[in-house]
VEXDREN-2710 file (C-alpha; in Angstrom, 1 decimal):
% VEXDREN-2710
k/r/px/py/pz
1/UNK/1.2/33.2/-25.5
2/UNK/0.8/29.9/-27.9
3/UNK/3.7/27.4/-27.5
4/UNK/3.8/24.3/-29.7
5/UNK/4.6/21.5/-27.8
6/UNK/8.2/19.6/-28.0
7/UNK/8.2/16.3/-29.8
8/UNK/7.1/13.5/-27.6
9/UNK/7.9/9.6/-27.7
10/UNK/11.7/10.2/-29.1
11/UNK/14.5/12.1/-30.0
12/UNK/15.7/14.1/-26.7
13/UNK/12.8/12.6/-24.8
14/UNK/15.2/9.9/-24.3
15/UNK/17.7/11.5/-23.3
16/UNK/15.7/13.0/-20.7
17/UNK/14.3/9.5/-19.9
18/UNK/18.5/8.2/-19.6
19/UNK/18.8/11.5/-17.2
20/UNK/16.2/10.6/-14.8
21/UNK/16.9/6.7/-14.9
22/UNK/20.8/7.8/-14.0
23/UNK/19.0/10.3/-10.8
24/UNK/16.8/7.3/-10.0
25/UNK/19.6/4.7/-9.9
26/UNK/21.9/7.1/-7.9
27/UNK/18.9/8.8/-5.3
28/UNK/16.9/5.8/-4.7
29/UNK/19.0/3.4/-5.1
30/UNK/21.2/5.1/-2.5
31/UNK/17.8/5.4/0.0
32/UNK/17.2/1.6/-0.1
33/UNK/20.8/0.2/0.3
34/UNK/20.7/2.4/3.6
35/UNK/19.7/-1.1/5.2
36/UNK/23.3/-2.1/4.9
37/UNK/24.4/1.1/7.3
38/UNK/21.7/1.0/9.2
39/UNK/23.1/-2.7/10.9
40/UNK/26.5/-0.7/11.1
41/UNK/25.0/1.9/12.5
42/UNK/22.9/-0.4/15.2
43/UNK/26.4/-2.4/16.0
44/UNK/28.3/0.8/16.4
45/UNK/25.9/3.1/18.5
46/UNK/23.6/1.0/20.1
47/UNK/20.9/3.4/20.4
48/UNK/17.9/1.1/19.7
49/UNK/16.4/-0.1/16.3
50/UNK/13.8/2.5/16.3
51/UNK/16.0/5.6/17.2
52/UNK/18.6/4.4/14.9
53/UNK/15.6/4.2/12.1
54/UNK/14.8/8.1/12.5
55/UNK/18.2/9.0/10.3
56/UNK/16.7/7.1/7.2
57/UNK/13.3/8.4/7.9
58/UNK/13.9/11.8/8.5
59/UNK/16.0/11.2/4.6
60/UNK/12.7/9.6/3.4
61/UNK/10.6/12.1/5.2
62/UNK/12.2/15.3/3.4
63/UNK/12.6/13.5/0.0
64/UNK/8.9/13.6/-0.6
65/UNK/7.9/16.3/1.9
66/UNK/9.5/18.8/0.2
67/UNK/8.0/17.8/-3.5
68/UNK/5.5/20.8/-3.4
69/UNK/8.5/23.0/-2.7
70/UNK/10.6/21.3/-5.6
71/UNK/8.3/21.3/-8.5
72/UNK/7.1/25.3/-7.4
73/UNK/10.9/25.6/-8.0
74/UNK/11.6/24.4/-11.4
75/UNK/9.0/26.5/-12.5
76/UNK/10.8/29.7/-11.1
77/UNK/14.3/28.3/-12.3
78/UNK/14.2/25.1/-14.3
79/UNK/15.0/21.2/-13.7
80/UNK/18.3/21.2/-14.3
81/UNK/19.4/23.6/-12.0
82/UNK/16.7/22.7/-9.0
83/UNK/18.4/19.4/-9.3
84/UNK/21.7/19.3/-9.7
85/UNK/21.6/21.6/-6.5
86/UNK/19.8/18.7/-4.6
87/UNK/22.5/16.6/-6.0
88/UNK/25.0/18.5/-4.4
89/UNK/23.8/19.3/-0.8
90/UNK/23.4/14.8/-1.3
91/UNK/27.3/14.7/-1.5
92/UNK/27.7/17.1/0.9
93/UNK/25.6/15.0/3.4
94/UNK/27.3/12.2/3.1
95/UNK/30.7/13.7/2.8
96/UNK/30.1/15.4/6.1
97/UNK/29.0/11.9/7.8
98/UNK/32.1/10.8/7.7
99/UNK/33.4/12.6/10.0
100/UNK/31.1/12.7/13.0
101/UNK/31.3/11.0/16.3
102/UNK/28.1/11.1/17.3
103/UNK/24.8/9.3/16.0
104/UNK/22.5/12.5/16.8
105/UNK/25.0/14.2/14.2
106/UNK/23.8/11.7/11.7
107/UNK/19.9/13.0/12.2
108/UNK/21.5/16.8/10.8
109/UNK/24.3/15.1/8.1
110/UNK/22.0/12.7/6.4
111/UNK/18.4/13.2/7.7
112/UNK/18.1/16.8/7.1
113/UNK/21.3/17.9/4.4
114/UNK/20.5/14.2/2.5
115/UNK/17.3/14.7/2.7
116/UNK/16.5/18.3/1.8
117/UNK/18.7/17.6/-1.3
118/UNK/16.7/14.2/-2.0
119/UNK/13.5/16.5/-1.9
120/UNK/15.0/18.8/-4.6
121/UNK/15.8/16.0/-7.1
122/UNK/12.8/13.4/-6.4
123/UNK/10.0/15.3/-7.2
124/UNK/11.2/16.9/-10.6
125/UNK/12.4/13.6/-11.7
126/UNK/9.8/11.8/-11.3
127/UNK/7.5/14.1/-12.8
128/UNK/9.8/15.7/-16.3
129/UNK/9.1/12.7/-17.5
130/UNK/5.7/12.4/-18.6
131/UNK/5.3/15.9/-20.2
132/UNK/8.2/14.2/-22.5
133/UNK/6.1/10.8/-23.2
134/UNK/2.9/10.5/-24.3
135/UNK/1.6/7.1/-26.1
136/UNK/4.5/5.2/-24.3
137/UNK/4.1/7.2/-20.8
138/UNK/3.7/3.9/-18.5
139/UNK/6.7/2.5/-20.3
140/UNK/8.5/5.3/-19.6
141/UNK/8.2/5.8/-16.2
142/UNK/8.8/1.9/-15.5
143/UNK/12.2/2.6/-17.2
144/UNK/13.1/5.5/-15.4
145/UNK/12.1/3.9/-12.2
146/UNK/13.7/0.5/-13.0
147/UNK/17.1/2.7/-12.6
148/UNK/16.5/2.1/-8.7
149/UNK/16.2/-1.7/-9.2
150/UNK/19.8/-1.5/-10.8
151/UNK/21.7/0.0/-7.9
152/UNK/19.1/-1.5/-5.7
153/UNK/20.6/-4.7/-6.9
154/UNK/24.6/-3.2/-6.8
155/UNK/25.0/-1.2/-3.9
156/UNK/24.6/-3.8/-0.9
157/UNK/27.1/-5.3/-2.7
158/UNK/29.4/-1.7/-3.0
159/UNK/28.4/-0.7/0.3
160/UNK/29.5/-4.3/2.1
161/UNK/32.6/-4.0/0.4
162/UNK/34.3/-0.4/1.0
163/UNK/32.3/-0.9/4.4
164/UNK/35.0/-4.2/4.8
165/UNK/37.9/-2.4/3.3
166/UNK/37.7/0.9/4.3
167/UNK/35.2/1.3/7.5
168/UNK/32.2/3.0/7.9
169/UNK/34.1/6.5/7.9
170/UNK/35.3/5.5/3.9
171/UNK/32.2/4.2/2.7
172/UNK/30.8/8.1/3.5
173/UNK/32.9/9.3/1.5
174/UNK/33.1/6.9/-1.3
175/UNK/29.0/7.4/-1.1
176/UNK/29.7/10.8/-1.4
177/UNK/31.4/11.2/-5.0
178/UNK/29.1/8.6/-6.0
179/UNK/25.9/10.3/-5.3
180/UNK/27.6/13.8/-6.9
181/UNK/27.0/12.0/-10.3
182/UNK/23.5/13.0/-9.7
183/UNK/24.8/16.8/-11.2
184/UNK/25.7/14.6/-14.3
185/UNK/22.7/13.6/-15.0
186/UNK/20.6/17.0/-13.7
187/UNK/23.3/18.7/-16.6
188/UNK/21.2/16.8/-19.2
189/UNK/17.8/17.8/-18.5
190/UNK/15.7/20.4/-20.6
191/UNK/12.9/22.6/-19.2
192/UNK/9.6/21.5/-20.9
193/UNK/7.9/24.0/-23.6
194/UNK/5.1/23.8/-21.2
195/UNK/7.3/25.4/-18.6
196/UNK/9.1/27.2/-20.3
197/UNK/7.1/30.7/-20.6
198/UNK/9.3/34.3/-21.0
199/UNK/9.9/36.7/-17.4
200/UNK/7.6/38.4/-18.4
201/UNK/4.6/35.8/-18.0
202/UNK/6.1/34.3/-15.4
203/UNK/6.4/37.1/-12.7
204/UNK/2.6/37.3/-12.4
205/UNK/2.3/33.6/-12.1
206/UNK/5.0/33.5/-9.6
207/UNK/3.0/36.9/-7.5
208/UNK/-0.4/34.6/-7.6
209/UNK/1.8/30.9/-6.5
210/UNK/3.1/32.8/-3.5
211/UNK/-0.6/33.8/-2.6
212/UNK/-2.4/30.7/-3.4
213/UNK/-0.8/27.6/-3.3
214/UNK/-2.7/26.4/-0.2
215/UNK/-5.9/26.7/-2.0
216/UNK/-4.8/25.0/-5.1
217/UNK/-3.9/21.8/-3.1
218/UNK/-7.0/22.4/-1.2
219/UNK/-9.0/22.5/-4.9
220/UNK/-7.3/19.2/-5.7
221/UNK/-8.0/17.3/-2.6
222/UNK/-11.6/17.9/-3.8
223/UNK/-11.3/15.4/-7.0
224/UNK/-12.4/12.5/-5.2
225/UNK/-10.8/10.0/-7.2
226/UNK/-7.6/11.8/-6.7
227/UNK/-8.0/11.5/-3.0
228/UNK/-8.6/7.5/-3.3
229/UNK/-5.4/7.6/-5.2
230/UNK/-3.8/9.6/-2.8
231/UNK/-5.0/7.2/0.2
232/UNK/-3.7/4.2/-1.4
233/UNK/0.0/5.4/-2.2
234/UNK/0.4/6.8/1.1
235/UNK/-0.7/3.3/2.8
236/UNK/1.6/1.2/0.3
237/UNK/4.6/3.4/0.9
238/UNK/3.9/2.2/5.0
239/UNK/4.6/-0.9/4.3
240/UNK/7.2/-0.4/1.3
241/UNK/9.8/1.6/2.5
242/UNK/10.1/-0.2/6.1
243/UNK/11.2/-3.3/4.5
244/UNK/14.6/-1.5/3.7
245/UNK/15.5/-0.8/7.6
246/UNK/13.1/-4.2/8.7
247/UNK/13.9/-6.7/6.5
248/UNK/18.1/-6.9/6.7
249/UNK/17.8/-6.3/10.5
250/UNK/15.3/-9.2/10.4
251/UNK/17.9/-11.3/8.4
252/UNK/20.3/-10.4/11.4
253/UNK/18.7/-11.4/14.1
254/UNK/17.9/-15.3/12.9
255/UNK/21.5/-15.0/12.8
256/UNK/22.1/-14.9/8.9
257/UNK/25.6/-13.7/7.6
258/UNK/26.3/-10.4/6.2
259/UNK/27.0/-12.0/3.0
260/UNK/23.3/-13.6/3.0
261/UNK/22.0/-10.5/4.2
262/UNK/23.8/-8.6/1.4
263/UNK/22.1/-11.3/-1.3
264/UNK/18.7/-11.4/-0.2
265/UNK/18.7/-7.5/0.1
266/UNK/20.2/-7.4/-3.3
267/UNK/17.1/-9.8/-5.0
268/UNK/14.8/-6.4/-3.9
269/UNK/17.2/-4.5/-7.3
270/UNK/17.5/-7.8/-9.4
271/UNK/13.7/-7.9/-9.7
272/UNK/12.9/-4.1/-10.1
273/UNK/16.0/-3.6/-12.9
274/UNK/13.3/-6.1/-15.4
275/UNK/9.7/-5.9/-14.1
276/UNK/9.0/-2.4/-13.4
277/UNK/9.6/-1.8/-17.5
278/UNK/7.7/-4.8/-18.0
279/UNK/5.0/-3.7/-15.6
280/UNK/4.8/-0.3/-17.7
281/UNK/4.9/-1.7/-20.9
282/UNK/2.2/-3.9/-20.0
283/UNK/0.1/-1.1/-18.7
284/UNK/0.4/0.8/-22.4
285/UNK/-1.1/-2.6/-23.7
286/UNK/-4.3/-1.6/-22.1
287/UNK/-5.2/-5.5/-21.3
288/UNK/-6.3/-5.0/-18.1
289/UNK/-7.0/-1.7/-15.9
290/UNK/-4.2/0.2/-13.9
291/UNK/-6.3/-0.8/-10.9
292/UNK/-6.2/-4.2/-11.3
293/UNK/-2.6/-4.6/-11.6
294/UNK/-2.2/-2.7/-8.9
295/UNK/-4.7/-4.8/-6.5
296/UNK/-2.9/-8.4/-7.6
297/UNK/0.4/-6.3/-6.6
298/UNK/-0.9/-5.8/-3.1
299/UNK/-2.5/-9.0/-2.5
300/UNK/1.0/-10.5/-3.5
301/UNK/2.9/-8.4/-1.3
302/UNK/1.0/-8.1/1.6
303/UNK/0.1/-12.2/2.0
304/UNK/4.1/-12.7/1.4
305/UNK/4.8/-9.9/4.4
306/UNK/2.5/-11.7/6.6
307/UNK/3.9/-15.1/6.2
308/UNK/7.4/-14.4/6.0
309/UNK/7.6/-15.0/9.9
310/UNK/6.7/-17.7/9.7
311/UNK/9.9/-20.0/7.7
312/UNK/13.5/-19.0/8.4
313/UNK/15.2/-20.3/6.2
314/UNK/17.4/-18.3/3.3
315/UNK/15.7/-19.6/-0.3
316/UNK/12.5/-17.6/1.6
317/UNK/14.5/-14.8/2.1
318/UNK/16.0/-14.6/-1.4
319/UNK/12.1/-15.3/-2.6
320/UNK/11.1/-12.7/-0.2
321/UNK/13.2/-9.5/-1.8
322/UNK/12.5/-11.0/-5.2
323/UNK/8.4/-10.5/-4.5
324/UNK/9.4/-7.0/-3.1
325/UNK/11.0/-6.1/-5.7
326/UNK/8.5/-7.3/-8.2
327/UNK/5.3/-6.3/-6.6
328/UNK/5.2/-3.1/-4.6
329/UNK/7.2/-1.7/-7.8
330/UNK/3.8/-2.0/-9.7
331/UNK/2.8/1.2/-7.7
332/UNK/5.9/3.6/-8.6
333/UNK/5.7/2.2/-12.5
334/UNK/2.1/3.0/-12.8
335/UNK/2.2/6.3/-10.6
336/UNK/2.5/9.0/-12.6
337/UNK/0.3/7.3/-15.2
338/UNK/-2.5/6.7/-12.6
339/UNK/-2.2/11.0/-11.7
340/UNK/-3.1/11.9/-15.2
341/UNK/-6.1/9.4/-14.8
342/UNK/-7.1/12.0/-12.4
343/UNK/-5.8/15.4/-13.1
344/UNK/-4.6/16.7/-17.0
345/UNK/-1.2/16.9/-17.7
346/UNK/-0.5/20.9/-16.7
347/UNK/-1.6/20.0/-13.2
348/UNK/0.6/17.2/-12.9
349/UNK/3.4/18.7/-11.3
350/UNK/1.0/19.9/-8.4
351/UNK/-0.8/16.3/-8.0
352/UNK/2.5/14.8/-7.1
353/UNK/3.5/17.6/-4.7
354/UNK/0.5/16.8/-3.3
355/UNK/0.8/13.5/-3.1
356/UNK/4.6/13.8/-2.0
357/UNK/3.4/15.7/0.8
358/UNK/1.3/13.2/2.0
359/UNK/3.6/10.3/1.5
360/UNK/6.3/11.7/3.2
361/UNK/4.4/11.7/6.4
362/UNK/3.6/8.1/6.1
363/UNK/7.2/7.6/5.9
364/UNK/8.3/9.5/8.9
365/UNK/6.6/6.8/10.6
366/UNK/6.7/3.8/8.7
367/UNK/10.5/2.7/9.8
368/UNK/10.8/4.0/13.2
369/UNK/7.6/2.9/14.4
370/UNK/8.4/-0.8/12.8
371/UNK/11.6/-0.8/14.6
372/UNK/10.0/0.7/17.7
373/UNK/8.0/-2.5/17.7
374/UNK/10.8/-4.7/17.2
375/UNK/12.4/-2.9/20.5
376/UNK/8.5/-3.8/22.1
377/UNK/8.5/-7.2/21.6
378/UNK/12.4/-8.3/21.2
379/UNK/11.1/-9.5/17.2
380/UNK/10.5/-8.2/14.0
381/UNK/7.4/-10.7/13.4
382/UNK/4.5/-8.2/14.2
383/UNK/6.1/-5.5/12.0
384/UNK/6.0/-7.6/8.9
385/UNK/2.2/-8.5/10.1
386/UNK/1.6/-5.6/10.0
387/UNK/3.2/-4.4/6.8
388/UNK/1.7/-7.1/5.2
389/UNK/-1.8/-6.0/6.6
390/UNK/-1.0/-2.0/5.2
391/UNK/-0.6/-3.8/1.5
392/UNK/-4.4/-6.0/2.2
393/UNK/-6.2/-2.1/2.9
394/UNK/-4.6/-0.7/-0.3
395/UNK/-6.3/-3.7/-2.5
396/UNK/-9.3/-3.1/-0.5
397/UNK/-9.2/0.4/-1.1
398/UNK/-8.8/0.2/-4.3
399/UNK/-11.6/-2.7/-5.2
400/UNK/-14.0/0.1/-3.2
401/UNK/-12.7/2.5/-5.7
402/UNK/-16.1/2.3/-7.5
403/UNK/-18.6/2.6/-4.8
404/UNK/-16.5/5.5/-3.4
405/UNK/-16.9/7.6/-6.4
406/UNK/-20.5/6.3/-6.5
407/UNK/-21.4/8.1/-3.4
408/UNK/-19.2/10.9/-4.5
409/UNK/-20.8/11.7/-7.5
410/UNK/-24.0/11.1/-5.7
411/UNK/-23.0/13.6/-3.0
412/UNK/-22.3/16.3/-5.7
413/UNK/-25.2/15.8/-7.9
414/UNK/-27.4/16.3/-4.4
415/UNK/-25.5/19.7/-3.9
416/UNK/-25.9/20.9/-7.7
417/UNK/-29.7/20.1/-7.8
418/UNK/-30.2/22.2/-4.9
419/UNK/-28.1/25.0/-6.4
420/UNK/-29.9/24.6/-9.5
421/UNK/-33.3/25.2/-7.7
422/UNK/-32.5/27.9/-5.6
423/UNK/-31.1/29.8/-8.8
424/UNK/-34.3/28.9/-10.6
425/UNK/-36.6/30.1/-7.8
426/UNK/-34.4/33.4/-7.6
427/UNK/-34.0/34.0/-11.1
428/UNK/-36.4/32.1/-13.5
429/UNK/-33.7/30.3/-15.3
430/UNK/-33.9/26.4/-16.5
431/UNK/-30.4/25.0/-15.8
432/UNK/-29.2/22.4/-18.1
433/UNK/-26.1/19.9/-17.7
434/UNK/-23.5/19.5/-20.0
435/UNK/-21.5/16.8/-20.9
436/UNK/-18.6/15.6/-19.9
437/UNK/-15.4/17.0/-21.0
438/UNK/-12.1/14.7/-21.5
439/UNK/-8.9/16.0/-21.4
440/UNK/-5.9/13.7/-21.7
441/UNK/-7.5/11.0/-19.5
442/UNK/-9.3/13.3/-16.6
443/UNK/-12.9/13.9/-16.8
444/UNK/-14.1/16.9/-15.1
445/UNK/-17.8/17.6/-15.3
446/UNK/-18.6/21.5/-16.1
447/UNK/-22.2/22.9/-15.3
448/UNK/-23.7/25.3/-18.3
449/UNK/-26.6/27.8/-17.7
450/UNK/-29.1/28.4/-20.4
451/UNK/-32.2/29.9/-21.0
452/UNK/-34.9/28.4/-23.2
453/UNK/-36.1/31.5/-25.5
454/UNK/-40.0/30.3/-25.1
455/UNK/-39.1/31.5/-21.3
456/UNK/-37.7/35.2/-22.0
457/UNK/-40.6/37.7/-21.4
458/UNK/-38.6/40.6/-22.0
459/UNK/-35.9/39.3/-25.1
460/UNK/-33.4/42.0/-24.5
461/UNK/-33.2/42.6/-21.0
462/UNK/-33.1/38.9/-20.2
463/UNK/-30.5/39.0/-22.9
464/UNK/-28.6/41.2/-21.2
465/UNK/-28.8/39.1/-18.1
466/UNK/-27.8/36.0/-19.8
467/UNK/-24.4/37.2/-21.3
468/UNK/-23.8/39.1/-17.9
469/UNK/-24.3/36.1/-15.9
470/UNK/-22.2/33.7/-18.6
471/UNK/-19.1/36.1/-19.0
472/UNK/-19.0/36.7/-14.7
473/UNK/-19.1/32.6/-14.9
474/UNK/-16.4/32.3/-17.5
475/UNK/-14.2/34.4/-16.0
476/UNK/-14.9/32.8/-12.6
477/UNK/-14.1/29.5/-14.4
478/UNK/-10.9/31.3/-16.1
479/UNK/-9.5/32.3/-12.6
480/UNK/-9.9/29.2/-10.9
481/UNK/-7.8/27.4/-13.5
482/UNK/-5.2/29.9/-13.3
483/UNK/-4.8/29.2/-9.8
484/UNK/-4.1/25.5/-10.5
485/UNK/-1.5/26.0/-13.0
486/UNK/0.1/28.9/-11.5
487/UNK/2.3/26.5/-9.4
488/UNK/4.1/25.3/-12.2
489/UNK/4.2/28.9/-14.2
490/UNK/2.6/26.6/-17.2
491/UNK/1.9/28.8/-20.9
492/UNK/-2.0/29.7/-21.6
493/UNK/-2.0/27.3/-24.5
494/UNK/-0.5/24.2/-25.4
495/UNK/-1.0/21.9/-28.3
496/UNK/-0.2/18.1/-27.5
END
């Protein structure tokens, strides 16, 4: 079945791009103001920095563990209704906080019933997007994403306030009607052509998903430049997302005041509301390399979290959430841009389940194991070494980038010669390479087999041989890419 392709670049494209800006501004925004109850949470409990970290992390954890799960959904169902449903079991969550006694409660109330409906939302948000953009795709996403920077920047300030009027137990549920606005903005999204495919087409897709979906991740992890990619998000998100439990309670024990703390926290918003558009606009210029930007990004912000030990006063504070905001932001602007790099556009939505999957483990650990150190050593000075350290291996990783795809390629060329010469002592044949193939940004490198004619004894029955062997390779060829796409129950054709 042939589907034209919606219009890109405007009309309801931006309306989509509004939707996801409004879910990014309510989800994450609500994920890194958690710093503000997290000190609540350590002054009314007492149950240690690190086990008091697990409730955001287990919210963290789900949010992008459960991105393969999510965009496999909104290809059975659609966007819109895969998210407003996250949206609600979000207000639910935090509705339900308000009203337990216990901590541990909070691991079930927001770590798992927050965080399974972060999961829903996360993933589809962040990845609707770019089938709707195509010459202004960096842009794009640096808008949507920039929505976080916006509440980033408002809620301490929200949360420090109905926490002062109206407790801890308010502020739940006052979180909790704000977060439901993430239905609002799931209402407006639109299933993409691309996804949009009759029952009929879709039941067999769906049948072959439920069967294979291990192997198509396992296919993926096999684009080496992919798994570089992979490697350096995971390590960033390390060091990002422990900031937002590490650096308020870091603030609190120098002894600043909750009003500081609340400003400095804030600066993390200010920056990312401006520079993560600017960031994606300046990637679309195409003046330097995605990889660049992102390596001066990580130098920045992983010098800054090893010094910031060592001066106490606030100016470095306020300059301290202004370079996280500015820097680590880089990453999520240029994220989905630096996917289709690697992978074309249909397999987009299984990339970032992929890579979801293995961010989310990275932040299971990231805040808890910072704030076990803290409870270690009495100070939060060897956690921001070491977050600081986590950015340094993602630059280095990423200046590698070239020798590692050197050996790769190396590595594969090895393994195709010798498949090339067993199949020419069996057979007879002359193998011949052919070139590269580009497909919106991803270069995958397909193998043809020919036969010279001066090398056919017997014309017809090597004739016969030859179509045999290239229709059993086509269709091998056919199947595999099935598999990949069947994830996201994608059309046979699309025209961009």
């Amino acid at each position: 079945m042939a589907l034209k392709r919606q219009p890109v670049d405007g009309g309801y494209a931006w309306v989509i791009l509004l939707a996801c800006a409004l879910l990014y501004m309510t989800l994450v925004g609500t994920c890194k103001a958690f710093g503000i109850l997290y000190n609540e949470f350590l002054k009314k409990y007492d149950a240690g920095a690190g086990n008091t970290a697990w409730i955001s992390s287990l919210m963290f954890f789900l949010s992008f563990a459960l991105g393969p799960l999510a965009n496999y959904l909104v290809g059975v169902f659609s966007f819109r209704s895969v998210v407003m449903f996250g949206g609600l079991l979000v207000s639910t969550g935090y509705f339900i906080s308000a009203f337990v006694t216990r901590m541990e409660w909070m691991f079930l109330t927001i770590g798992v019933v927050c965080g399974f409906g972060s999961g829903l939302a996360f993933a589809p948000c962040g990845t609707i997007v770019s089938f709707y953009f195509v010459k202004r795709r960096a842009l794009a996403n640096g808008i949507m994403v920039s929505g976080s920077g916006l509440s980033s920047f408002i809620f301490p300030y929200l949360y420090r306030y109905v926490i002062d009027q109206f407790s801890v137990t308010g502020a739940m549920i006052i979180i909790s009607g704000l977060v439901l606005h993430m239905c609002v903005a799931g209402a407006l999204l639109r299933q993409p052509q691309e996804l949009s495919v009759c029952s009929e087409d879709r039941k067999p897709h769906q049948q072959t998903s439920t069967s294979n979906i291990c192997c198509v991740y396992l296919k993926l992890l096999k684009n080496t430049r992919l798994t570089v990619f992979i490697a350096v998000f995971t390590i960033n998100i390390m060091a990002y997302a422990a900031n937002f439990t590490a650096f308020p309670a870091h603030m609190q024990s120098l002894g600043f005041e909750e009003s500081q703390i609340a400003v400095a926290f804030s600066m993390i918003g200010a920056a990312e509301i401006f520079t993560r558009a600017l960031i994606g606009w300046f990637a679309d210029k195409k003046y330097v390399s995605n990889t660049v930007i992102m390596v001066f990004a990580a130098v920045i912000s992983g010098t800054a979290a090893i010094l910031l030990p060592l001066f106490k006063t606030f100016p470095v504070m306020v300059t301290y959430g202004l370079i996280v905001g500015i820097f680590p932001g880089a990453f999520w602007s240029l994220m989905a841009v630096v996917l289709l790099e690697c992978v074309p556009l249909v397999e987009l939505t299984s990339a970032f389940g992929l890579l979801y999957m293995f961010m989310s483990s990275a932040i299971a650990l990231s805040q808890p194991g910072m704030g076990w150190i803290e409870d270690a050593t009495g100070t939060w000075d060897l956690s921001f070494r070491i977050m600081g350290s986590f950015n340094l291996l993602t630059a280095l990783i990423l200046i590698c980038e070239p020798f590692l795809m050197s050996l790769s390629r190396h590595g594969q060329d090895e393994e195709e010669d010798a498949e090339q010469k067993d199949t020419k002592i069996l057979h007879g044949e002359k193998l011949q390479k052919s070139p590269t193939i580009l497909h919106d940004h991803y270069d995958s490198r397909e193998r043809a087999i020919t036969v010279p004619v001066s090398d056919v004894i017997d014309s017809t029955a090597m004739s016969n041989i030859t179509y045999e062997r290239l229709s059993q390779d086509n269709t091998r060829k056919a199947d595999e890419r099935l598999e990949l796409l069947a994830p996201i129950a994608t059309s046979d054709e699309f025209v961009i």
